[in-house]
PyMOL Python script that loads the backbone (N, CA, C, O; Angstrom):
from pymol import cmd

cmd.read_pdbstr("""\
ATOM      1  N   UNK A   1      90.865  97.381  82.741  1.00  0.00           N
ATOM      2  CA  UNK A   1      91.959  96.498  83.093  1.00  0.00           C
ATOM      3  C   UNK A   1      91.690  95.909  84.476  1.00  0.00           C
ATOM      4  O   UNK A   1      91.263  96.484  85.476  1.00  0.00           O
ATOM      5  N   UNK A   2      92.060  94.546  84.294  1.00  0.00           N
ATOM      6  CA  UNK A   2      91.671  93.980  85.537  1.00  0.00           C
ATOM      7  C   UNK A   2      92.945  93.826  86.801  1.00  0.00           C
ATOM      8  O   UNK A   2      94.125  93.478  86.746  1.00  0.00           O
ATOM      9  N   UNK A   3      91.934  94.326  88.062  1.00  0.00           N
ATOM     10  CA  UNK A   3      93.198  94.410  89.359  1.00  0.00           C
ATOM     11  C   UNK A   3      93.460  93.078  89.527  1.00  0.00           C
ATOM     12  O   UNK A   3      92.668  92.146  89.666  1.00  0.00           O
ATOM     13  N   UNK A   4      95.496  93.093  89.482  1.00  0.00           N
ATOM     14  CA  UNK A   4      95.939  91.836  90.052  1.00  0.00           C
ATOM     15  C   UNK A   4      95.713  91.341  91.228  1.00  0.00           C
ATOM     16  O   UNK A   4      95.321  91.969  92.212  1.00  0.00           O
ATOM     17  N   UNK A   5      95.987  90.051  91.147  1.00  0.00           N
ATOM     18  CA  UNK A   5      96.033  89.438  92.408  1.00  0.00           C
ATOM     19  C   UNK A   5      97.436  89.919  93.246  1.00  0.00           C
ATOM     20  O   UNK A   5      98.331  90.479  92.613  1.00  0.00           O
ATOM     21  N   UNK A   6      97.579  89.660  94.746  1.00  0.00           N
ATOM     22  CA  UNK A   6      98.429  90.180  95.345  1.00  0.00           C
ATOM     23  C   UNK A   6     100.057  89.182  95.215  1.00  0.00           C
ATOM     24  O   UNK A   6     101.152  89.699  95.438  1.00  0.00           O
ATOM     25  N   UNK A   7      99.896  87.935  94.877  1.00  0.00           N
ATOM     26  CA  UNK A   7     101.234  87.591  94.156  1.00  0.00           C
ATOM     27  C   UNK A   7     101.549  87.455  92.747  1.00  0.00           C
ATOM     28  O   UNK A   7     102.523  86.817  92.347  1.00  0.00           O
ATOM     29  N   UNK A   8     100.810  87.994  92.072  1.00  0.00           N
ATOM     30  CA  UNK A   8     100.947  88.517  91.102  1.00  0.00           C
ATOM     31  C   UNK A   8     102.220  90.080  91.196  1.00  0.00           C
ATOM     32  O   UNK A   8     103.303  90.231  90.631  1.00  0.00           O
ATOM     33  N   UNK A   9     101.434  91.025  92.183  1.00  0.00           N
ATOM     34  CA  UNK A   9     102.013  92.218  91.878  1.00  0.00           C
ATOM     35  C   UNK A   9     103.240  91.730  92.539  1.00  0.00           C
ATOM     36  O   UNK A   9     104.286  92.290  92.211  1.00  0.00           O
ATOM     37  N   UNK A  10     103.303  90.634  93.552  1.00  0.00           N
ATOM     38  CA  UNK A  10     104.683  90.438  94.263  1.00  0.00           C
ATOM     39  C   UNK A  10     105.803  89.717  93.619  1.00  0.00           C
ATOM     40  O   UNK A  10     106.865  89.370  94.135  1.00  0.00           O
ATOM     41  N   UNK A  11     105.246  89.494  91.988  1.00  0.00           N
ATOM     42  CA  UNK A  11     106.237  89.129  90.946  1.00  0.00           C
ATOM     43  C   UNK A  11     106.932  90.202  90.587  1.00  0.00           C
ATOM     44  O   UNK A  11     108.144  90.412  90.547  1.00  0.00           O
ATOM     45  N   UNK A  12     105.584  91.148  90.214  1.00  0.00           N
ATOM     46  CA  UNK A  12     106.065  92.031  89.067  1.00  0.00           C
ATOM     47  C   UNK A  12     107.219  92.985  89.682  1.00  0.00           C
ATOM     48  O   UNK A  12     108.286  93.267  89.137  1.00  0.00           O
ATOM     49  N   UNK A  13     106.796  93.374  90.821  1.00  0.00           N
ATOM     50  CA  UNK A  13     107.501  94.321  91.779  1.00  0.00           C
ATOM     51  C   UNK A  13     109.608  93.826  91.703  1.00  0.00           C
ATOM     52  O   UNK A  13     110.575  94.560  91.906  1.00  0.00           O
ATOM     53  N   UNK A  14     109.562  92.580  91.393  1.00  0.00           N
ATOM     54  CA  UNK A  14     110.856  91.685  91.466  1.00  0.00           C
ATOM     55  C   UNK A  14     111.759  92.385  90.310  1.00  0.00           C
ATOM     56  O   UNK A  14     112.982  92.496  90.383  1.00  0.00           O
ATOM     57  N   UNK A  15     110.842  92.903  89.081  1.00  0.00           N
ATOM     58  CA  UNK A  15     111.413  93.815  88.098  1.00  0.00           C
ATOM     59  C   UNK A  15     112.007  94.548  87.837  1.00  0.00           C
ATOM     60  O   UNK A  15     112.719  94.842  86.877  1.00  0.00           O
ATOM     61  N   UNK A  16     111.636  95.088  89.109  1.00  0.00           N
ATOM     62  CA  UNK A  16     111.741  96.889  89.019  1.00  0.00           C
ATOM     63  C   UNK A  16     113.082  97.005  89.695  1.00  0.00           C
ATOM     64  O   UNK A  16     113.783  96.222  90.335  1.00  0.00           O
ATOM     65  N   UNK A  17     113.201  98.423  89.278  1.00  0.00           N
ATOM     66  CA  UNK A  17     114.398  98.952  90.101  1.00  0.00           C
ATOM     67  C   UNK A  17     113.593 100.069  90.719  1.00  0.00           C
ATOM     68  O   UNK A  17     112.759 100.841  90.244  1.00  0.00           O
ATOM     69  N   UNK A  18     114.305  99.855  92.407  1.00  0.00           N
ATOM     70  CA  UNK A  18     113.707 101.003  93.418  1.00  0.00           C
ATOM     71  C   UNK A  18     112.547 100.946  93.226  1.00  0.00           C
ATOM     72  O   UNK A  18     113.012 100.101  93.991  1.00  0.00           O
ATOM     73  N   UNK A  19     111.687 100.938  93.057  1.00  0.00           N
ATOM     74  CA  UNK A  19     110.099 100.423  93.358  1.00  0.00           C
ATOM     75  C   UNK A  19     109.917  99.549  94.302  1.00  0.00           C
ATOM     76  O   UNK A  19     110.571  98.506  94.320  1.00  0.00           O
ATOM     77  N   UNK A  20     108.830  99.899  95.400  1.00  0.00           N
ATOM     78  CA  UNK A  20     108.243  99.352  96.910  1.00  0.00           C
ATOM     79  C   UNK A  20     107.152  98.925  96.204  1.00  0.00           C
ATOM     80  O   UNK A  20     106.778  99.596  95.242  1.00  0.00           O
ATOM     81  N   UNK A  21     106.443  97.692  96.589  1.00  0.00           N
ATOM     82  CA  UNK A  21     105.351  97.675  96.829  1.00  0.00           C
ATOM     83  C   UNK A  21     104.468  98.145  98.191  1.00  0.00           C
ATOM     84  O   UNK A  21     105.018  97.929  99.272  1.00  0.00           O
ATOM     85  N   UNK A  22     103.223  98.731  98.202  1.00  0.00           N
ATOM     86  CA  UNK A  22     102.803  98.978  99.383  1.00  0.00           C
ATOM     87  C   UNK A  22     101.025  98.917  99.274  1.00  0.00           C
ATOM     88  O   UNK A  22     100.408  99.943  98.986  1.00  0.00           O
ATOM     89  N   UNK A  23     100.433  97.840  99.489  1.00  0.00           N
ATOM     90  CA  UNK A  23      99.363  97.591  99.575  1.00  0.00           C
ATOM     91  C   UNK A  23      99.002  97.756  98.556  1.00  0.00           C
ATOM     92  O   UNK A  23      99.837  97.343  97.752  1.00  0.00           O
ATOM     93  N   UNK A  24      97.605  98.427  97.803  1.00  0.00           N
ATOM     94  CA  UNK A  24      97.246  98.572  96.627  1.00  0.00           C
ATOM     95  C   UNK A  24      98.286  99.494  95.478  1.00  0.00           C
ATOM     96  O   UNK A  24      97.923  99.769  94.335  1.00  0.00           O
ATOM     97  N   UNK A  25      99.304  99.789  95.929  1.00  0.00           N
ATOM     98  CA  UNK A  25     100.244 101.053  95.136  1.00  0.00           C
ATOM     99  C   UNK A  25     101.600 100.672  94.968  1.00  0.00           C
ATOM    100  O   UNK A  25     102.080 100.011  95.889  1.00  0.00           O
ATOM    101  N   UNK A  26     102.420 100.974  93.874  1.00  0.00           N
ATOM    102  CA  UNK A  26     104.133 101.071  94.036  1.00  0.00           C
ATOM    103  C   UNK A  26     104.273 102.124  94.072  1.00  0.00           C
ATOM    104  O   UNK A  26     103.370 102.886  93.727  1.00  0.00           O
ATOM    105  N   UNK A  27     105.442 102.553  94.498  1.00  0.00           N
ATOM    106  CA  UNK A  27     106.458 103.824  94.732  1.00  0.00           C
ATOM    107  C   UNK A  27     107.931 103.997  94.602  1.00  0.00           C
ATOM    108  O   UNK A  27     108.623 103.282  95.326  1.00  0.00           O
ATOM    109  N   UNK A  28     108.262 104.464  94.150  1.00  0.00           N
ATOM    110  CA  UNK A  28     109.586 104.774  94.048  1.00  0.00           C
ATOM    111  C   UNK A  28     110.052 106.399  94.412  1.00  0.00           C
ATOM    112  O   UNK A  28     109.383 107.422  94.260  1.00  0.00           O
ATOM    113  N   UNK A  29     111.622 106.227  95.015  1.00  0.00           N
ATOM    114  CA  UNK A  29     112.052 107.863  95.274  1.00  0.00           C
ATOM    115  C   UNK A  29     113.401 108.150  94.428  1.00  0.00           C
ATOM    116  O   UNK A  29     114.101 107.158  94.225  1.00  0.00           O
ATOM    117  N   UNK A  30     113.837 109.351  93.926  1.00  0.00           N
ATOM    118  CA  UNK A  30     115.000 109.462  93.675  1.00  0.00           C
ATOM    119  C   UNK A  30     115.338 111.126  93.741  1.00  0.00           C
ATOM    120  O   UNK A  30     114.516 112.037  93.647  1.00  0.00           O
ATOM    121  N   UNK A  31     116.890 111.240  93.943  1.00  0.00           N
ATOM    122  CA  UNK A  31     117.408 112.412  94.304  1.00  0.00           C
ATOM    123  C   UNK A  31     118.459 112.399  93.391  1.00  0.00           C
ATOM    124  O   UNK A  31     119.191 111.530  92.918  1.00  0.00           O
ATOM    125  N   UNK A  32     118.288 114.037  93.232  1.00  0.00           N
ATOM    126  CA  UNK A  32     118.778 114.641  91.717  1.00  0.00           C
ATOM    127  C   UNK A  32     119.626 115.380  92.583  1.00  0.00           C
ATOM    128  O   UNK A  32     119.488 115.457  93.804  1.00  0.00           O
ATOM    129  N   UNK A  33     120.860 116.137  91.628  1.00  0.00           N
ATOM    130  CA  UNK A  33     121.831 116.970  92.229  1.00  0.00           C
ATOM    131  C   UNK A  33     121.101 118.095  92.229  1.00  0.00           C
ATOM    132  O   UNK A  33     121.622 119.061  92.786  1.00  0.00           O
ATOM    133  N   UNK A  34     120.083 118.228  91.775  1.00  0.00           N
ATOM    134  CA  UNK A  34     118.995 120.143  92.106  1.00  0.00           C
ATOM    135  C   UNK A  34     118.468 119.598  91.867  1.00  0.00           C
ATOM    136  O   UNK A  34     118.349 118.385  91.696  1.00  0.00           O
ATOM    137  N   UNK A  35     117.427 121.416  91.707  1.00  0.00           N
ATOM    138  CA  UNK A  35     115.770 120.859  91.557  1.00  0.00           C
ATOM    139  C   UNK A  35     115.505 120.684  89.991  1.00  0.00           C
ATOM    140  O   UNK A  35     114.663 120.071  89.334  1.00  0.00           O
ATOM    141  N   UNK A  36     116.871 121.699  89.612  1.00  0.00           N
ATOM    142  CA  UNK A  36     116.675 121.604  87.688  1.00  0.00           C
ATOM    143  C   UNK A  36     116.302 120.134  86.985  1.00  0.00           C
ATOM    144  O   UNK A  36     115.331 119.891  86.269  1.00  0.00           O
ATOM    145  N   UNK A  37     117.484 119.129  87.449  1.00  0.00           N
ATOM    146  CA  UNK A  37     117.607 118.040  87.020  1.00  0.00           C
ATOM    147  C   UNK A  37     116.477 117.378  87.563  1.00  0.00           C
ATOM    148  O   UNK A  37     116.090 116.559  86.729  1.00  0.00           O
ATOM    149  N   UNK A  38     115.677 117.358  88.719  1.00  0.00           N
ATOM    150  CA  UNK A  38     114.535 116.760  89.156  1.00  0.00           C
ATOM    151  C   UNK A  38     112.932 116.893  88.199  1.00  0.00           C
ATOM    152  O   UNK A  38     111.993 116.128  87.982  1.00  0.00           O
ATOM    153  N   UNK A  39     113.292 118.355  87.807  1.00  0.00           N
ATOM    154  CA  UNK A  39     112.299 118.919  87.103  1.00  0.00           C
ATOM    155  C   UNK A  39     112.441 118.373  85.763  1.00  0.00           C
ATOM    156  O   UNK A  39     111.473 118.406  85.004  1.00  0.00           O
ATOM    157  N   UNK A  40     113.339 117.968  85.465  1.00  0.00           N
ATOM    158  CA  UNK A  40     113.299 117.600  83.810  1.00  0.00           C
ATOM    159  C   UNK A  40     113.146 116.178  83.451  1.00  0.00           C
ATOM    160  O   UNK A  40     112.930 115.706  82.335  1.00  0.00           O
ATOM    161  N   UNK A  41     113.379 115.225  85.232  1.00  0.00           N
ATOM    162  CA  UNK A  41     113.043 113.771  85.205  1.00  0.00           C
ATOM    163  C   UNK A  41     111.299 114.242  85.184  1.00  0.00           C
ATOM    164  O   UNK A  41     110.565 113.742  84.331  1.00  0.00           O
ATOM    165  N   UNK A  42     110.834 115.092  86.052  1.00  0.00           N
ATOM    166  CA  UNK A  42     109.601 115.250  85.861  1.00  0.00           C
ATOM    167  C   UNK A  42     109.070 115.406  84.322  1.00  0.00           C
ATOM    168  O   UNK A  42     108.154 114.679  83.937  1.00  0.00           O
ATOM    169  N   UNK A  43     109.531 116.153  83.646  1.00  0.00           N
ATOM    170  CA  UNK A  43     108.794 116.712  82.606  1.00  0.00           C
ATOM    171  C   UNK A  43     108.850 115.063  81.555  1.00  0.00           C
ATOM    172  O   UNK A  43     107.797 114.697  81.033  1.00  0.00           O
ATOM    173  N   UNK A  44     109.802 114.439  81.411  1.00  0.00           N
ATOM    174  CA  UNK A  44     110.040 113.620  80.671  1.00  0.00           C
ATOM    175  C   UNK A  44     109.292 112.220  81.277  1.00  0.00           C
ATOM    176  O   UNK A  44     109.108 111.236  80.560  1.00  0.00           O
ATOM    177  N   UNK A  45     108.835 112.286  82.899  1.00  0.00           N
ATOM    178  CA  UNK A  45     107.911 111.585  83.547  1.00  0.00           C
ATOM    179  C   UNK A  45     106.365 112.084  82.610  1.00  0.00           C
ATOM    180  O   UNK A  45     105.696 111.481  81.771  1.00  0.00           O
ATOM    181  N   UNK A  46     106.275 113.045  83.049  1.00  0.00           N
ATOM    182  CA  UNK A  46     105.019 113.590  81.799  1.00  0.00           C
ATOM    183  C   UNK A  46     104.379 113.310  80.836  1.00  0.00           C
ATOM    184  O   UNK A  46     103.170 113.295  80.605  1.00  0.00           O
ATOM    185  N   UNK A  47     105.669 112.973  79.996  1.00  0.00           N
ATOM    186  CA  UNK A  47     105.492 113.069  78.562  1.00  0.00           C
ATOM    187  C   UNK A  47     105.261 111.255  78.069  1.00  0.00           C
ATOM    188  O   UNK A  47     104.527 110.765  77.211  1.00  0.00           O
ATOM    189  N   UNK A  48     106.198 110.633  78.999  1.00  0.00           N
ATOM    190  CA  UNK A  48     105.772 109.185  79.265  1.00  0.00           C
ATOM    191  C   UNK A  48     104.553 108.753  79.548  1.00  0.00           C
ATOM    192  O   UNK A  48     104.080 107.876  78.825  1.00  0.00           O
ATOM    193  N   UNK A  49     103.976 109.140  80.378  1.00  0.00           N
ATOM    194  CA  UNK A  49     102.775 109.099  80.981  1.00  0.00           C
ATOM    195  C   UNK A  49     102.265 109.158  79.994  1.00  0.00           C
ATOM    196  O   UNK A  49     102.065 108.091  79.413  1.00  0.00           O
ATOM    197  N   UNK A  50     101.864 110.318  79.412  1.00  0.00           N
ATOM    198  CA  UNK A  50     100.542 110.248  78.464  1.00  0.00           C
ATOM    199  C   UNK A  50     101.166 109.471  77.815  1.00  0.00           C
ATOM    200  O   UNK A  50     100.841 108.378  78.279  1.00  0.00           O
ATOM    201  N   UNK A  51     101.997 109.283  76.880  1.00  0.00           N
ATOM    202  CA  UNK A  51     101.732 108.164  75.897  1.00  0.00           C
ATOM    203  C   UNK A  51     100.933 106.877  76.442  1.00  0.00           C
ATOM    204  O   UNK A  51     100.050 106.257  75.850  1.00  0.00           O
ATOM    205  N   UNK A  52     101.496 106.621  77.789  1.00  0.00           N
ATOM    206  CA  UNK A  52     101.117 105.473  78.445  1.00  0.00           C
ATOM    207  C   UNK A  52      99.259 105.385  78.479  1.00  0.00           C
ATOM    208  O   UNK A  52      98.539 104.407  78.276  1.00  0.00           O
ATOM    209  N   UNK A  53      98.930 106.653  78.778  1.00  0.00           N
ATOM    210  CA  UNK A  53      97.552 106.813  78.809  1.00  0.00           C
ATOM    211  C   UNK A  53      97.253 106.822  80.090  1.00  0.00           C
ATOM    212  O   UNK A  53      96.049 106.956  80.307  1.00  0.00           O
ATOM    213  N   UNK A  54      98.298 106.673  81.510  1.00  0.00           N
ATOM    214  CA  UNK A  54      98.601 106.151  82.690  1.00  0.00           C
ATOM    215  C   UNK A  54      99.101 107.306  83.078  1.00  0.00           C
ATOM    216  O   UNK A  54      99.903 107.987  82.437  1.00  0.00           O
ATOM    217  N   UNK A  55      98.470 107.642  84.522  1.00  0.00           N
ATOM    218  CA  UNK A  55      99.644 108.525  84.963  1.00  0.00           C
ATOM    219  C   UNK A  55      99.702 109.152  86.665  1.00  0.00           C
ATOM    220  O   UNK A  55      98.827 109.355  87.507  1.00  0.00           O
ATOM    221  N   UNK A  56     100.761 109.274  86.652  1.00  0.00           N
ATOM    222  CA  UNK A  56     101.467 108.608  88.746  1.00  0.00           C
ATOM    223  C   UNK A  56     101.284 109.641  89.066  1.00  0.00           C
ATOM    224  O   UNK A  56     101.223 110.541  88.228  1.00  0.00           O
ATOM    225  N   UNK A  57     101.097 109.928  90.696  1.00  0.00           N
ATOM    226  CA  UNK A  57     101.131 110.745  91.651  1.00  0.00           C
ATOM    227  C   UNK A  57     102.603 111.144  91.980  1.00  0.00           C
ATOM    228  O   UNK A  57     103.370 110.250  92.337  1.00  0.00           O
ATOM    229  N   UNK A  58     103.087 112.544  91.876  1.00  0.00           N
ATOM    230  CA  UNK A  58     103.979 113.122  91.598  1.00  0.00           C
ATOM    231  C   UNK A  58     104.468 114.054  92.634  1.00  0.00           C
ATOM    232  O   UNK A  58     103.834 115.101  92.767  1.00  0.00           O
ATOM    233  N   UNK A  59     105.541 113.834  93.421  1.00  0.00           N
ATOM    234  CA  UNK A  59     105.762 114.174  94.834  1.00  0.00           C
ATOM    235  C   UNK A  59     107.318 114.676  94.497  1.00  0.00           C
ATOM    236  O   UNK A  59     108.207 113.860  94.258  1.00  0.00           O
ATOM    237  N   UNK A  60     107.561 116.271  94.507  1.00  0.00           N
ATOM    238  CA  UNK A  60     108.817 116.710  94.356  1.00  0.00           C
ATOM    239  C   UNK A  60     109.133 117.671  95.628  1.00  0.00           C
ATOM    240  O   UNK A  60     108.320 118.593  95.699  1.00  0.00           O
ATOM    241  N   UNK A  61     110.020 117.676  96.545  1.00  0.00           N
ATOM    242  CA  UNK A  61     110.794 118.735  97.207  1.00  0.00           C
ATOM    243  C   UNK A  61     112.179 118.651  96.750  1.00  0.00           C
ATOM    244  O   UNK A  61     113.021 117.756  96.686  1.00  0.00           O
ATOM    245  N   UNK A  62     112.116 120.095  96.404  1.00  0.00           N
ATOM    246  CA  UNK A  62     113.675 120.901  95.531  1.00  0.00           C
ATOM    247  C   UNK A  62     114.281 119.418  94.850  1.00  0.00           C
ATOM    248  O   UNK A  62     113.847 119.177  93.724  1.00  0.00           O
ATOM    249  N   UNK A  63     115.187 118.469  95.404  1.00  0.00           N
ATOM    250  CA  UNK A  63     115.830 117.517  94.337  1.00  0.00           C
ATOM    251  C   UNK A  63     115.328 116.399  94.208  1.00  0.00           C
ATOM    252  O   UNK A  63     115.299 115.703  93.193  1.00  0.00           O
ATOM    253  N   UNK A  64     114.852 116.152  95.388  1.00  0.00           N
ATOM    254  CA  UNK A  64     113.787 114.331  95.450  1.00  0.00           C
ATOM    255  C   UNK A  64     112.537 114.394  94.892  1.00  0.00           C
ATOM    256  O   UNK A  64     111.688 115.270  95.056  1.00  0.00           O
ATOM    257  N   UNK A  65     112.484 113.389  94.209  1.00  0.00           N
ATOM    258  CA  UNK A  65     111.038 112.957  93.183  1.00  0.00           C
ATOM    259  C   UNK A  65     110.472 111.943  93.997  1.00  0.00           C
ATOM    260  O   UNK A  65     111.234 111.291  94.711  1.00  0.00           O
ATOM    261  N   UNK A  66     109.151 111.686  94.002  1.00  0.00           N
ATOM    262  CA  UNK A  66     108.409 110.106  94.555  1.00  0.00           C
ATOM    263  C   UNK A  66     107.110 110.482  93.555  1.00  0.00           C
ATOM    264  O   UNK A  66     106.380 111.458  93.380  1.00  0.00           O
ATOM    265  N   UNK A  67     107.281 108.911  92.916  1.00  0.00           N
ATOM    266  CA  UNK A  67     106.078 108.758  92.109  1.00  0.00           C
ATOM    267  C   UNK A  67     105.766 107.315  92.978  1.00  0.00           C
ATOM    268  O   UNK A  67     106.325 106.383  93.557  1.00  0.00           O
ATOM    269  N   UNK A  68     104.400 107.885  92.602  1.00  0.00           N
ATOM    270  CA  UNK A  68     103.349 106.188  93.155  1.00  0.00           C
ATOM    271  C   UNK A  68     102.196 106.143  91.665  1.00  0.00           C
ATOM    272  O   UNK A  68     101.522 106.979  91.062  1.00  0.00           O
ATOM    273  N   UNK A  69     102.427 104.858  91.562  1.00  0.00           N
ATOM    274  CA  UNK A  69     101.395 104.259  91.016  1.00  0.00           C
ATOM    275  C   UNK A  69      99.936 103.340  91.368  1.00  0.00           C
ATOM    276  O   UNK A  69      99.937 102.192  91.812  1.00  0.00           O
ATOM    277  N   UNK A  70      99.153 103.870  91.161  1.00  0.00           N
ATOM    278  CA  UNK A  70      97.873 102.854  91.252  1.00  0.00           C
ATOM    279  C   UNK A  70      96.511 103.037  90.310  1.00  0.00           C
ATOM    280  O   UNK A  70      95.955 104.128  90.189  1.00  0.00           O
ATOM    281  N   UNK A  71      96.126 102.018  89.767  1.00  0.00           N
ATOM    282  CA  UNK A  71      94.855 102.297  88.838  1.00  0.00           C
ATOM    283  C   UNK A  71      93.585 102.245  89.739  1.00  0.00           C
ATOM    284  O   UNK A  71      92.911 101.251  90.008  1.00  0.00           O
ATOM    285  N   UNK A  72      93.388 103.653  90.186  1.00  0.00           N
ATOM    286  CA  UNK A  72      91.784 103.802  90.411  1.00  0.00           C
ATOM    287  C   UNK A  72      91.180 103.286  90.068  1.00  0.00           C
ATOM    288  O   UNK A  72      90.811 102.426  90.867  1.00  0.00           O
ATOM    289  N   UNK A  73      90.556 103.236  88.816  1.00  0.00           N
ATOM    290  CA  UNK A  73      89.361 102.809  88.080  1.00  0.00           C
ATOM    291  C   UNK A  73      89.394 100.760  88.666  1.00  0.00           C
ATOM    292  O   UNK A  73      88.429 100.036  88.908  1.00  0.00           O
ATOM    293  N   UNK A  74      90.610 100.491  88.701  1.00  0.00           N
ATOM    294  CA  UNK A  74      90.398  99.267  89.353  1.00  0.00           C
ATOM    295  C   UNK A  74      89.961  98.660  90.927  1.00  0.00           C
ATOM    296  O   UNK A  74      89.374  97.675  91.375  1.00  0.00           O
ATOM    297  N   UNK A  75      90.456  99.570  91.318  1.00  0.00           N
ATOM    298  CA  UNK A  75      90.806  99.565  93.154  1.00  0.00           C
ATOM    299  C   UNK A  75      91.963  99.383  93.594  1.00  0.00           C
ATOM    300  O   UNK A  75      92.097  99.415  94.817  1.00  0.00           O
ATOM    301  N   UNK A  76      93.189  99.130  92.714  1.00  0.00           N
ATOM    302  CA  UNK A  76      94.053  98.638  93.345  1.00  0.00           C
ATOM    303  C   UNK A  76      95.392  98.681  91.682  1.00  0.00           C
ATOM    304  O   UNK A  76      95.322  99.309  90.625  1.00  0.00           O
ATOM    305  N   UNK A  77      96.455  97.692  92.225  1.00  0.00           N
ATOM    306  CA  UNK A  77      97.642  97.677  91.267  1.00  0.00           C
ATOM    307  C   UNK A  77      97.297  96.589  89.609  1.00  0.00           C
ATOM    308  O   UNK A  77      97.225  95.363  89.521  1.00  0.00           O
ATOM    309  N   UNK A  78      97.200  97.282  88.891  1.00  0.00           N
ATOM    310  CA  UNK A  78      97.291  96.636  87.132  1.00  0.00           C
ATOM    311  C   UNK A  78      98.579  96.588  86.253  1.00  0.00           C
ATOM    312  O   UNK A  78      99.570  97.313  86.336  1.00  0.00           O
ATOM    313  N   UNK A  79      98.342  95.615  85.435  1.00  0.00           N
ATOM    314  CA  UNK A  79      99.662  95.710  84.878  1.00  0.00           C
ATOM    315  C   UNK A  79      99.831  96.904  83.980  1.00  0.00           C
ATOM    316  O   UNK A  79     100.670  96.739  83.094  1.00  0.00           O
ATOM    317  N   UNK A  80      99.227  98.060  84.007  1.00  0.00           N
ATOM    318  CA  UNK A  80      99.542  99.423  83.565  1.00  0.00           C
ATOM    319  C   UNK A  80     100.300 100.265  84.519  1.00  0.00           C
ATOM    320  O   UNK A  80     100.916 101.312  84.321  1.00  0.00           O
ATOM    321  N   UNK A  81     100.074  99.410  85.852  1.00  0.00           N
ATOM    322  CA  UNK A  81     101.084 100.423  86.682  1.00  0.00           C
ATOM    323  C   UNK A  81     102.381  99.514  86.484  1.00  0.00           C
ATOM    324  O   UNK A  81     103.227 100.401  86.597  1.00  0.00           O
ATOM    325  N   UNK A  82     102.845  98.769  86.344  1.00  0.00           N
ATOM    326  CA  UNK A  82     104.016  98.309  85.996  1.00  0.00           C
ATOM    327  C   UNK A  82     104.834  98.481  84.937  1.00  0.00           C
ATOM    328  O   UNK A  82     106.062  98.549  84.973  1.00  0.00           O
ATOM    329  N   UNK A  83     103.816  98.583  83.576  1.00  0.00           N
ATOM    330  CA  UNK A  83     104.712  98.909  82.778  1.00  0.00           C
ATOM    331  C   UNK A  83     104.816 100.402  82.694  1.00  0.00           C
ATOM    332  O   UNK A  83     105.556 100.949  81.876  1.00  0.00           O
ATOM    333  N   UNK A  84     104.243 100.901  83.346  1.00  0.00           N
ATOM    334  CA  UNK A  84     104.895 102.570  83.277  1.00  0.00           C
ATOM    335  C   UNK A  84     106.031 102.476  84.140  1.00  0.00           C
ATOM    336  O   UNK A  84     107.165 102.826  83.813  1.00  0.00           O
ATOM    337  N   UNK A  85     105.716 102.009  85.221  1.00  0.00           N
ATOM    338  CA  UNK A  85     107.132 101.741  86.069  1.00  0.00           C
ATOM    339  C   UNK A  85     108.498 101.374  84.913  1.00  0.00           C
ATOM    340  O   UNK A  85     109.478 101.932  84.419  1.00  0.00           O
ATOM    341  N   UNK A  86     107.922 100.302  84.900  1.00  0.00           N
ATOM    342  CA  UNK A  86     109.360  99.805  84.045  1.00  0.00           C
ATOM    343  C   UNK A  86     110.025 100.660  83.058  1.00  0.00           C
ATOM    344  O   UNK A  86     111.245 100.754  82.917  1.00  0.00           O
ATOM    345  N   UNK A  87     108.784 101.509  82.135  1.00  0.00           N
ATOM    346  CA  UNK A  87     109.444 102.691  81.230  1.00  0.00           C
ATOM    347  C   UNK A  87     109.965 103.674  81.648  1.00  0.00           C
ATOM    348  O   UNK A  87     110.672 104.378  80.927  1.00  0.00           O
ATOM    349  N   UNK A  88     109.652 104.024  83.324  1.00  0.00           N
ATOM    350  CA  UNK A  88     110.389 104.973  83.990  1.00  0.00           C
ATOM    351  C   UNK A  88     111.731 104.435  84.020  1.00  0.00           C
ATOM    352  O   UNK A  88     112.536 105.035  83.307  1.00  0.00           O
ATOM    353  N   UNK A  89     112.092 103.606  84.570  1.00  0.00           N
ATOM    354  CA  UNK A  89     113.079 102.886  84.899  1.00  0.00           C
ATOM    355  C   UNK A  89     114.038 103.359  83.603  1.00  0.00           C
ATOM    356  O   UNK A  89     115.038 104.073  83.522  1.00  0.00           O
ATOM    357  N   UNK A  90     113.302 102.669  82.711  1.00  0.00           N
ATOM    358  CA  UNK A  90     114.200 102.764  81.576  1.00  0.00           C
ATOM    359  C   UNK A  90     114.735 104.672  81.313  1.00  0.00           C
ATOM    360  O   UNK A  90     115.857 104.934  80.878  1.00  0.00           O
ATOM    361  N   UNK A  91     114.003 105.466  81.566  1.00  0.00           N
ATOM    362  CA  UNK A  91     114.431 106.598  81.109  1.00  0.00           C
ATOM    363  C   UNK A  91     116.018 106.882  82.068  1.00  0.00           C
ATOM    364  O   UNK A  91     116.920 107.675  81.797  1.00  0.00           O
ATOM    365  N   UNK A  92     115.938 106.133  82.971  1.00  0.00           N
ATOM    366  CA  UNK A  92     117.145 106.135  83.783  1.00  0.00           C
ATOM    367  C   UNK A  92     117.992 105.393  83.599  1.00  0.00           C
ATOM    368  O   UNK A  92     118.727 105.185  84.565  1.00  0.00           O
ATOM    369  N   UNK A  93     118.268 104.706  82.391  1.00  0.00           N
ATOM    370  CA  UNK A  93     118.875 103.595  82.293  1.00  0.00           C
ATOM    371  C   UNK A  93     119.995 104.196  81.222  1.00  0.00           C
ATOM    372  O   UNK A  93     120.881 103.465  80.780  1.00  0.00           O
TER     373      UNK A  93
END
""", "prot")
cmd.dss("prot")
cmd.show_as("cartoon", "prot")
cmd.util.cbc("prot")
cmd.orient("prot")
């Protein structure tokens, strides 16, 4: 998959909910009432992922989650990191 151009990703980013862009990567944070409920956005982050074939850097203390996305294999942001974004999104929706 080929790395976007940089207004390209500064479209896609317009999509999202809570998602930063930040140089080659997006990110997003969110806070759960515990760590239970954090852990089970995780697990269901997981299970997304692989289907996706894609899958984010995963940053939990006790209730706050931060996932970042970026495709290695490219150098930088693809539209595989977006649409996992967006399916995250959706699990919150």
């Amino acid at each position: 998959m080929e790395k976007l151009r940089k207004e390209e990703a500064q479209d896609l980013i317009k999509r999202l909910k809570n998602w930063k862009l930040q140089d080659e990567q997006i990110s997003a944070q969110w806070q759960f009432t515990d760590f239970t409920e954090a852990m089970v956005f995780i697990n269901k982050v997981a299970i997304l992922a692989e289907r996706h074939g894609h899958h984010p850097e995963i940053f939990n203390v006790y209730n706050r989650v931060r996932l970042t996305l970026t495709t290695h294999d490219a150098g930088g942001l693809t539209q595989k990191d977006f649409d996992l974004a967006m399916a995250i999104d959706e699990l919150l929706s």
